[in-house]
C-alpha positions as CSV (number, residue, x, y, z in Angstrom):
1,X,-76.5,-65.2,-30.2
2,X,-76.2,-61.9,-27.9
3,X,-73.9,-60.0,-30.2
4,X,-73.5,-57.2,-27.8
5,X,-71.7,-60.2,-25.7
6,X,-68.9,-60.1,-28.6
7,X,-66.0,-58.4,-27.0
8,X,-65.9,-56.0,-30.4
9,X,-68.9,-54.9,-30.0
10,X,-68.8,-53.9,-26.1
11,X,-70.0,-50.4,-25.3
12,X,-71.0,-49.7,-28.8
13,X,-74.2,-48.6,-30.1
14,X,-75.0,-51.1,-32.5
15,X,-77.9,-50.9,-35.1
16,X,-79.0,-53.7,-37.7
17,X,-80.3,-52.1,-40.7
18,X,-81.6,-54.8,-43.7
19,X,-82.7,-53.9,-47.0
20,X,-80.8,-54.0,-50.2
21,X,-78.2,-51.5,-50.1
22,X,-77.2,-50.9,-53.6
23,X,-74.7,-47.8,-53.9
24,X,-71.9,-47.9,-56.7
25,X,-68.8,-48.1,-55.2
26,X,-67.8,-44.7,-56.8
27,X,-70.3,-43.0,-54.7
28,X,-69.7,-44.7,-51.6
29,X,-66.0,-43.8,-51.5
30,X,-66.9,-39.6,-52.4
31,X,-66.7,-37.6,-49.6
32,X,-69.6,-36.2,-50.1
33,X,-71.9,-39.4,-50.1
34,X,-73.6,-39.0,-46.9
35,X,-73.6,-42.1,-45.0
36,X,-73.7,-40.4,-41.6
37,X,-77.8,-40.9,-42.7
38,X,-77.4,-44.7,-41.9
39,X,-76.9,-44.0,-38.7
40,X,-80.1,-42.3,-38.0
41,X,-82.6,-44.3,-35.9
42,X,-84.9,-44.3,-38.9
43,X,-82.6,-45.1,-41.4
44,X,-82.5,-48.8,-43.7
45,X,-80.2,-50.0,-45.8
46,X,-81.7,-48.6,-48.7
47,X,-82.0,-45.3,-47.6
48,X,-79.3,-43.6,-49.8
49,X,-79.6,-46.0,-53.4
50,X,-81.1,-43.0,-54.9
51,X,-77.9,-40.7,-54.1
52,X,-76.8,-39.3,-57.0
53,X,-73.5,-37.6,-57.1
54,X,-72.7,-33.9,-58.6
55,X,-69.7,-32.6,-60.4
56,X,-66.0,-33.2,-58.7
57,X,-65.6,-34.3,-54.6
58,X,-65.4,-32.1,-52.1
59,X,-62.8,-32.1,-49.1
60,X,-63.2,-34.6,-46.4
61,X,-62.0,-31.4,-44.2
62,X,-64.9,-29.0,-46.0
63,X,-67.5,-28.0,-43.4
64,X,-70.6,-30.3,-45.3
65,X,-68.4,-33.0,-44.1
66,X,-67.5,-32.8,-41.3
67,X,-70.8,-31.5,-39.8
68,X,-72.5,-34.6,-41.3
69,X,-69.2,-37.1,-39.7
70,X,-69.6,-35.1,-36.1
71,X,-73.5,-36.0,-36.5
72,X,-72.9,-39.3,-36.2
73,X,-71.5,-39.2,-32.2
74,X,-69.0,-41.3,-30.8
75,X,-68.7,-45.1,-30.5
76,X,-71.5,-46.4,-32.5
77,X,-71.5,-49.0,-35.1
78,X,-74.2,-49.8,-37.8
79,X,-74.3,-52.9,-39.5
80,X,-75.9,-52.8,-43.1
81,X,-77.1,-56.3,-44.8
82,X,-80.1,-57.9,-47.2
83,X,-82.8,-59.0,-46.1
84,X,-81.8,-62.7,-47.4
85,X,-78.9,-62.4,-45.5
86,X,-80.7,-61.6,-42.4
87,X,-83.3,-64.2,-43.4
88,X,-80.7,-66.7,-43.3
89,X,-79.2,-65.7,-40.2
90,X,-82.8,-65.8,-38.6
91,X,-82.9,-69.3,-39.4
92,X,-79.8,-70.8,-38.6
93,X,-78.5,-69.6,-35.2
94,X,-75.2,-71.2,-36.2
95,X,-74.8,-69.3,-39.5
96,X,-75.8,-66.3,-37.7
97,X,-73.3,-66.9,-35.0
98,X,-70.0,-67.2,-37.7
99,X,-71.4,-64.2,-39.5
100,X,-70.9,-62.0,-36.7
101,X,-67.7,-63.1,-35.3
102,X,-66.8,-62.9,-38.8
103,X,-67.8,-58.9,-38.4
104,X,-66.0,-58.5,-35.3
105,X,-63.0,-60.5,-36.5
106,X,-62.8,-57.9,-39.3
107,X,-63.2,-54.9,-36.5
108,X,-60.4,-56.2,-34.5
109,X,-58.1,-56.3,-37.6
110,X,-59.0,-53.2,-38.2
111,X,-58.2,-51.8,-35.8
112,X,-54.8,-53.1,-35.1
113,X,-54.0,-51.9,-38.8
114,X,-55.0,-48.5,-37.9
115,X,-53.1,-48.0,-34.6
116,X,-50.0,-49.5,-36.6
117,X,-50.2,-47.1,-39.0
118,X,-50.9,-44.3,-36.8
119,X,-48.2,-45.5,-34.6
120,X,-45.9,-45.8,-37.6
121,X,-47.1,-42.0,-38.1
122,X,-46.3,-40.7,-35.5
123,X,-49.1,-40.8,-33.0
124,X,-48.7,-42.4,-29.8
125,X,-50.2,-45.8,-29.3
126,X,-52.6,-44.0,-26.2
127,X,-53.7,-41.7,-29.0
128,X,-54.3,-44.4,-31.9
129,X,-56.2,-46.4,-29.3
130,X,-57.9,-43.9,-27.8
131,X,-59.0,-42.3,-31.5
132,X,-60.7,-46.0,-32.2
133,X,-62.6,-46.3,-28.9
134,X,-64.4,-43.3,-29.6
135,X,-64.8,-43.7,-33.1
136,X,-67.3,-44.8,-35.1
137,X,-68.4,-48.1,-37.8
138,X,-70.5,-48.2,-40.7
139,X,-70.5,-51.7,-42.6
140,X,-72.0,-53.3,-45.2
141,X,-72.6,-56.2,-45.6
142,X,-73.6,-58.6,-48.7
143,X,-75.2,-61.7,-49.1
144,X,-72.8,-64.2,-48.1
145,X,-72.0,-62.3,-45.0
146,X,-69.0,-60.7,-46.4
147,X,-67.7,-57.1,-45.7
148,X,-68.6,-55.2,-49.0
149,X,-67.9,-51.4,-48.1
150,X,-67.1,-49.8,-44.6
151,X,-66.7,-46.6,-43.4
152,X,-64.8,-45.8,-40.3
153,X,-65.1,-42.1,-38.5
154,X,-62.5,-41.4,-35.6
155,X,-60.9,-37.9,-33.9
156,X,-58.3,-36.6,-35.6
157,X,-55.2,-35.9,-33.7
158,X,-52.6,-33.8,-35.4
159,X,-53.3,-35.8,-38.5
160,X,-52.0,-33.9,-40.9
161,X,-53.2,-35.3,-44.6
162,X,-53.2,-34.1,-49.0
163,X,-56.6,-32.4,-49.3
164,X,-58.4,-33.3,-51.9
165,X,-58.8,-30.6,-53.7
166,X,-55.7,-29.0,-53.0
167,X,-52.9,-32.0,-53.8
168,X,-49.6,-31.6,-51.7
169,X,-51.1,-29.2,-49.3
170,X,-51.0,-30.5,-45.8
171,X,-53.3,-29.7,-42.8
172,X,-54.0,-30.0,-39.3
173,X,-56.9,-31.3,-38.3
174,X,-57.1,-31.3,-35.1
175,X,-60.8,-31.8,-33.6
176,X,-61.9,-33.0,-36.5
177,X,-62.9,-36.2,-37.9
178,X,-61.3,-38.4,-40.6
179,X,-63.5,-40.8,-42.2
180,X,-62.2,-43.5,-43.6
181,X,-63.4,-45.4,-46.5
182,X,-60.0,-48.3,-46.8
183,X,-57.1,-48.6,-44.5
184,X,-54.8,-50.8,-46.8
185,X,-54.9,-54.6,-48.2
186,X,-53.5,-55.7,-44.9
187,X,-57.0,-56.4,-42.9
188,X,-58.3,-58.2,-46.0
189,X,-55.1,-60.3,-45.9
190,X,-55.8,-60.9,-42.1
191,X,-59.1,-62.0,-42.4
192,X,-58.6,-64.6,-45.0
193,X,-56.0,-66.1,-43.1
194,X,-57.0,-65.0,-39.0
195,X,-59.7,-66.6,-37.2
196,X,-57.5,-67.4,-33.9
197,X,-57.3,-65.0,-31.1
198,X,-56.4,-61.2,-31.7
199,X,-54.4,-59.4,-29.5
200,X,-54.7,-55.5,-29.5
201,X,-51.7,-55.0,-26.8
202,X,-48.3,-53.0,-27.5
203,X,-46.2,-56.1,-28.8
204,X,-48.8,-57.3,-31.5
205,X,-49.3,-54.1,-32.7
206,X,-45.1,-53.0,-33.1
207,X,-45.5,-56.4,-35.4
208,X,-47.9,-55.1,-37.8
209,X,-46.1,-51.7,-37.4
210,X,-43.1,-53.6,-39.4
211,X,-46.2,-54.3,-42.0
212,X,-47.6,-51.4,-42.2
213,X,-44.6,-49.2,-42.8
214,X,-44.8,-46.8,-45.8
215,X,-48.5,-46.9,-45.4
216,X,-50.7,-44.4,-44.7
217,X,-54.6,-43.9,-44.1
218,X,-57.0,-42.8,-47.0
């Protein structure tokens, strides 16, 4: 299938990289893992399994950060997966077909999770949407086609959000970029139970704003 002809996808970058991505979920979720790498040209899926992580996190806000997450540019999406997973996929159009409206399923759950809960925090529902059309997706996929780890990068907007390293201190953040390794159980839930059409307008989104209430981005 012509992915880019997935309505998810549309006016994305995309990149494909295969190889077997093996990073421990402990690194992936440090902020100073740097998977802005995958998004280089050059990059595969096994570009970072040797990453080794030193001594305590740093701040998502700290300047190694977010000069790696601004590196990255706006609206582009890359896709990590094994090579039997893509082998798979190469030879069953079909399979390959439910695999990625599977992905783009997930992206448009995501998304109306995160303008909820940004509209649930404050921001405007302009601002949440505009935040995701500019931001940016790095997912992983494993062998069965399944999301495994994700990381999302958008603008920050008068975010304000606990550093790290400095519990209970709030910031502002604007111009800056918040990378996101989870949102909340709420697009897991979705996807188990959503395959149907996904609407991304005002009223669908006040509805998860009911669910997502209390919630906040991490």
């Amino acid at each position: 299938m012509d992915i880019g002809s997935l309505t998810a996808f549309a006016g994305y970058h995309l990149q494909i990289k295969t190889g077997d991505c093996n990073v421990p979920k402990e690194n992936w979720n440090r902020y100073d893992f740097p998977f802005w790498k995958y998004f280089e040209e050059a990059a595969t899926a096994e570009s970072l399994n040797n990453w080794e992580a030193k001594g305590k996190d740093i701040s998502e806000w700290s300047d190694y950060a977010q000069k790696g997450a601004k590196s990255i540019g706006d609206s582009q999406i890359t896709i990590l997966m094994p090579e039997s997973l893509q082998k798979k996929m190469e030879e069953d159009s079909d399979f390959a077909s439910q695999i990625m409206e599977k992905v783009s399923n997930w992206k448009k759950n995501y998304d109306c999770a995160d303008m909820a809960i940004g509209v649930a925090n404050g921001e405007s529902y302009a601002q949440a949407k505009m935040a995701l059309q500019t931001g940016s997706y790095l997912i992983e996929l494993d062998e069965n086609g399944d999301i495994q780890n994700y990381t999302v990068t958008t603008h920050s907007t008068q975010i304000s959000s606990a550093d790290n390293n400095e519990q209970g201190v709030k910031k502002k953040t604007d111009d800056m970029i918040h990378a996101r390794k989870t949102i909340c159980e709420i697009t897991n839930q979705e996807n188990s139970i959503q395959n149907e059409r996904i609407d991304t307008e005002p009223d669908y989104i006040e509805a998860m704003i009911i669910l997502c209430s209390g919630l906040r981005r991490v």
